[in-house]
C-alpha positions in Angstrom: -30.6 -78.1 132.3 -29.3 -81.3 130.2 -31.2 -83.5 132.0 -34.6 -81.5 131.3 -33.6 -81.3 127.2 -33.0 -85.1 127.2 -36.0 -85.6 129.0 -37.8 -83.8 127.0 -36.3 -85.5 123.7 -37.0 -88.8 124.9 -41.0 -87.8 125.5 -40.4 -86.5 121.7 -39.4 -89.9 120.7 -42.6 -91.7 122.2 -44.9 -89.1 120.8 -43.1 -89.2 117.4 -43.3 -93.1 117.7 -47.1 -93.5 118.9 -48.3 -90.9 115.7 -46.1 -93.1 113.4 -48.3 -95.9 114.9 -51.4 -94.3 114.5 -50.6 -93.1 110.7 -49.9 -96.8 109.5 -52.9 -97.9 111.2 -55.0 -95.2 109.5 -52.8 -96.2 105.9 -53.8 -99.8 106.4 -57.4 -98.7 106.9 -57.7 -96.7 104.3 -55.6 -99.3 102.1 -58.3 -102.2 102.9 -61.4 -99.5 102.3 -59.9 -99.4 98.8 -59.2 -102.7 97.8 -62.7 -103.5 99.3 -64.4 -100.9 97.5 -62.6 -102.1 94.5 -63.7 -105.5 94.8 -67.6 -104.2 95.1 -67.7 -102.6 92.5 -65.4 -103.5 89.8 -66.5 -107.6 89.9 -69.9 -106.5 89.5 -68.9 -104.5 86.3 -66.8 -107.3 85.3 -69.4 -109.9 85.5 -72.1 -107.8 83.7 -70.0 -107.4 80.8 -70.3 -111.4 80.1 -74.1 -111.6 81.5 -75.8 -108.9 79.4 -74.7 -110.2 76.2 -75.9 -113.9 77.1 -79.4 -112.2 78.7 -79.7 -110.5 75.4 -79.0 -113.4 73.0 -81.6 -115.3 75.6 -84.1 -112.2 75.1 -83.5 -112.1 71.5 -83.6 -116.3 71.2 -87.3 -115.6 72.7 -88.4 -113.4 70.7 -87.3 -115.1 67.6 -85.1 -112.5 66.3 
């Protein structure tokens, strides 16, 4: 009877230990998806704020404004 709970504990353990694999590899995922995503679309919005104004002074420069 002892041997069958320990043995069942110990295939416990492994499952317990291959999930906590399997989280952290879907955390890390999901933490580079993020920071990815981040650096798509927040540079962009970054950078525009310093190019529209010099495309409009250009625009404006052009039209003699």
């Amino acid at each position: 009877m002892e041997q069958d709970i320990l043995k069942k504990i110990e295939e416990q353990d492994k499952k317990l230990e291959d999930i906590y694999r399997s989280v952290e590899k879907t955390r890390k995922y999901f933490l580079w998806t993020l920071i990815i995503t981040l650096v798509f679309m927040v540079l962009p919005l970054i950078g525009l704020i310093y190019a529209i104004p010099k495309m409009l002074d250009a625009y404006s420069g052009l039209l003699g404004f």
